[in-house]
C-alpha positions as semicolon CSV with decimal commas, in nm:
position;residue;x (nm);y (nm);z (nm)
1;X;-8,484;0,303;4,510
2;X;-8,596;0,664;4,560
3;X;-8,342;0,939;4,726
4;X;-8,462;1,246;4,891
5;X;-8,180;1,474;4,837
6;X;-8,277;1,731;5,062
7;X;-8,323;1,535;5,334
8;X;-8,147;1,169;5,248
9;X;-8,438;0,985;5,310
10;X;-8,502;0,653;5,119
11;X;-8,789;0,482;4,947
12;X;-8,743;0,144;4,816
13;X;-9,056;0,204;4,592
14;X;-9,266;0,512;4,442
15;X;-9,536;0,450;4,661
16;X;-9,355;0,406;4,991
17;X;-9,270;0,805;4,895
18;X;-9,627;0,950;4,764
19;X;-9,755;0,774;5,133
20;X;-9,503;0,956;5,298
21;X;-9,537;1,307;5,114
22;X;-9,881;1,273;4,993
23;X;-9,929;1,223;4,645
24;X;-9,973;1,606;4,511
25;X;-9,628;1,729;4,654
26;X;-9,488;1,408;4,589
27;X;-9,602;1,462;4,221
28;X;-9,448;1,801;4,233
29;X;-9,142;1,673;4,344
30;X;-9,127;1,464;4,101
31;X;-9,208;1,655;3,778
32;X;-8,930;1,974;3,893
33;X;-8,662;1,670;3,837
34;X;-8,463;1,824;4,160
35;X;-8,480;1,673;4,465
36;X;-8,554;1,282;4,396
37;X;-8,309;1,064;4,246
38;X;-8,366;0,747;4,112
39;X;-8,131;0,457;4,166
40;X;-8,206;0,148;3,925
41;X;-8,049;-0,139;4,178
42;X;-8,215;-0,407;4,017
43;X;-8,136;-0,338;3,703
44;X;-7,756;-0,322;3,740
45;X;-7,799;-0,656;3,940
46;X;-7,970;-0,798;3,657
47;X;-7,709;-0,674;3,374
48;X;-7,450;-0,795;3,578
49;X;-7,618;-1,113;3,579
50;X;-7,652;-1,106;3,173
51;X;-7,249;-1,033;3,189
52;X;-7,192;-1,342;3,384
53;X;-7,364;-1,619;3,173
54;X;-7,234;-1,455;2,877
55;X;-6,878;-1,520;2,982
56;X;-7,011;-1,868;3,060
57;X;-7,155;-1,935;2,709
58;X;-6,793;-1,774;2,551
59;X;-6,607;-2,033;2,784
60;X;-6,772;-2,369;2,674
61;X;-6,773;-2,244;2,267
62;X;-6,399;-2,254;2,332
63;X;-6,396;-2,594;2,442
C-alpha cells in the first residue's frame, strides 16, 4: 500500500497512484523519498504466516 503523506490518500498499488498523479509527478514524488510511504502488508502477513507453521513443525518434533 502507498501513503500520501501530505494529503493521507491511499493506493493499494503503484499504479492506482501514477493514474491518479500522472506518471511524471508521480515519478518525482517518488524519487525525492518524501511524501510517499510504502507499507509492505503482505509481506508481514506472509512472515507471520512462516512464524506460525514453524511453531507447528517445533510442536510435533517434540512429540
Amino acid at each position: 500500500m502507498i501513503i500520501h503523506l501530505p494529503t493521507g490518500k491511499t493506493f493499494s498499488n503503484r499504479k492506482e497512484a501514477k493514474i491518479y498523479f500522472g506518471a511524471t509527478y508521480y515519478y518525482k514524488l517518488e524519487k525525492e523519498k518524501r511524501d510517499l510511504q510504502f507499507t509492505h502488508d503482505i509481506q508481514s502477513a506472509t512472515y507471520e504466516y512462516g512464524k506460525i507453521n514453524t511453531n507447528k513443525v517445533q510442536e510435533q518434533g517434540n512429540d
